[in-house]
C-alpha positions as CSV (number, residue, x, y, z in Angstrom):
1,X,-16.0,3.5,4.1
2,X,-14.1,6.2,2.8
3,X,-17.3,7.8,1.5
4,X,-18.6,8.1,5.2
5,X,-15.7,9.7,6.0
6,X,-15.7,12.4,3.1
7,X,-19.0,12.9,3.9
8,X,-18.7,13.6,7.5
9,X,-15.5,15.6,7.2
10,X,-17.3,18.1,4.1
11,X,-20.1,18.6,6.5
12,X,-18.4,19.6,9.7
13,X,-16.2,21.8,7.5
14,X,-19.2,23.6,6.0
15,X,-21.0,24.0,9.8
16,X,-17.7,25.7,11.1
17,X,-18.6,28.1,8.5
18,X,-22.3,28.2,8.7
19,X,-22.6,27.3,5.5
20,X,-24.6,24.0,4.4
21,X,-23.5,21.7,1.4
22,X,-26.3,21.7,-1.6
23,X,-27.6,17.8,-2.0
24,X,-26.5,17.2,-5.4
25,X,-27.7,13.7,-6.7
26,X,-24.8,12.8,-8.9
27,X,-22.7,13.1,-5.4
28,X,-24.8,12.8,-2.6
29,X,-26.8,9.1,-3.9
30,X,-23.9,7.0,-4.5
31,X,-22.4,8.8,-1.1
32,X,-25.7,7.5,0.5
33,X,-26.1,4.2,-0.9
34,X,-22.1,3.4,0.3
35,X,-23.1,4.6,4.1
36,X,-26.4,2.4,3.6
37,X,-24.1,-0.6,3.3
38,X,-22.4,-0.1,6.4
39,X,-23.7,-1.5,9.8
40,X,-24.8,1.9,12.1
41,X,-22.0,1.1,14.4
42,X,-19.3,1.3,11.5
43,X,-20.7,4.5,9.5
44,X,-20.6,6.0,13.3
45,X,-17.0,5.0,13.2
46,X,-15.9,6.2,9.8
47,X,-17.7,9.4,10.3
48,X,-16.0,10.6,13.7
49,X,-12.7,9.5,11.9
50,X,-13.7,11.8,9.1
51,X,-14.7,14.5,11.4
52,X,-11.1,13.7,13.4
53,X,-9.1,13.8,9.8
54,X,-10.8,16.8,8.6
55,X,-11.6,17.8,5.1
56,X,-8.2,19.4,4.3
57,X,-6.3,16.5,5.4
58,X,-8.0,14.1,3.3
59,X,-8.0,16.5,0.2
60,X,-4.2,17.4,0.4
61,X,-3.5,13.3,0.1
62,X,-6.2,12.9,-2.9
63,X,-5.2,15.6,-4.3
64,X,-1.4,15.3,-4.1
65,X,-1.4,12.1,-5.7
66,X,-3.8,13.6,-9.1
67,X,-0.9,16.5,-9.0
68,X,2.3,14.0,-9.2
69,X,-0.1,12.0,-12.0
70,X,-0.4,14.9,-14.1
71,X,3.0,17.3,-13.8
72,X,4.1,18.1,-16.6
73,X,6.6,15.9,-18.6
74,X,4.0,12.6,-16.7
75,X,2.5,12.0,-20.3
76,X,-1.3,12.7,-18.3
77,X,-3.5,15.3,-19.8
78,X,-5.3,17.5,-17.0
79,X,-8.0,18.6,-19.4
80,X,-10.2,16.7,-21.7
């Protein structure tokens, strides 16, 4: 469900800029199989959610939690 919602929420944020989001396979098919599981009635849901959250909300969380993982003195590498 989460997918839907990421989805959703990149999308409006790229239409409030008139800009559109490139359809990258490696992102966009395992986005699309997750929203093919859902029943019509729960993607509708978890995309207006998305759209409601907005992109930045749901990045600042993610990414928050990848920051405390890897501060430095954690013992997590950021690079490869």
């Amino acid at each position: 469900m989460a997918a839907g919602r990421m989805a959703a929420a990149a999308s409006a944020a790229a239409k409030a800029v008139g800009a559109g989001i490139p359809r990258f396979p490696p992102i966009f098919d395992p986005l699309d199989a997750a929203a093919a599981s859902l029943a019509p009635e729960d993607l509708q849901r978890e995309r207006e959610v998305g759209v409601a959250l907005g992109l930045k909300s749901m990045l600042a969380t993610t990414l928050e939690s990848w920051r405390a993982r890897h501060r430095p003195g954690s013992g997590a590498s950021c690079g490869p």
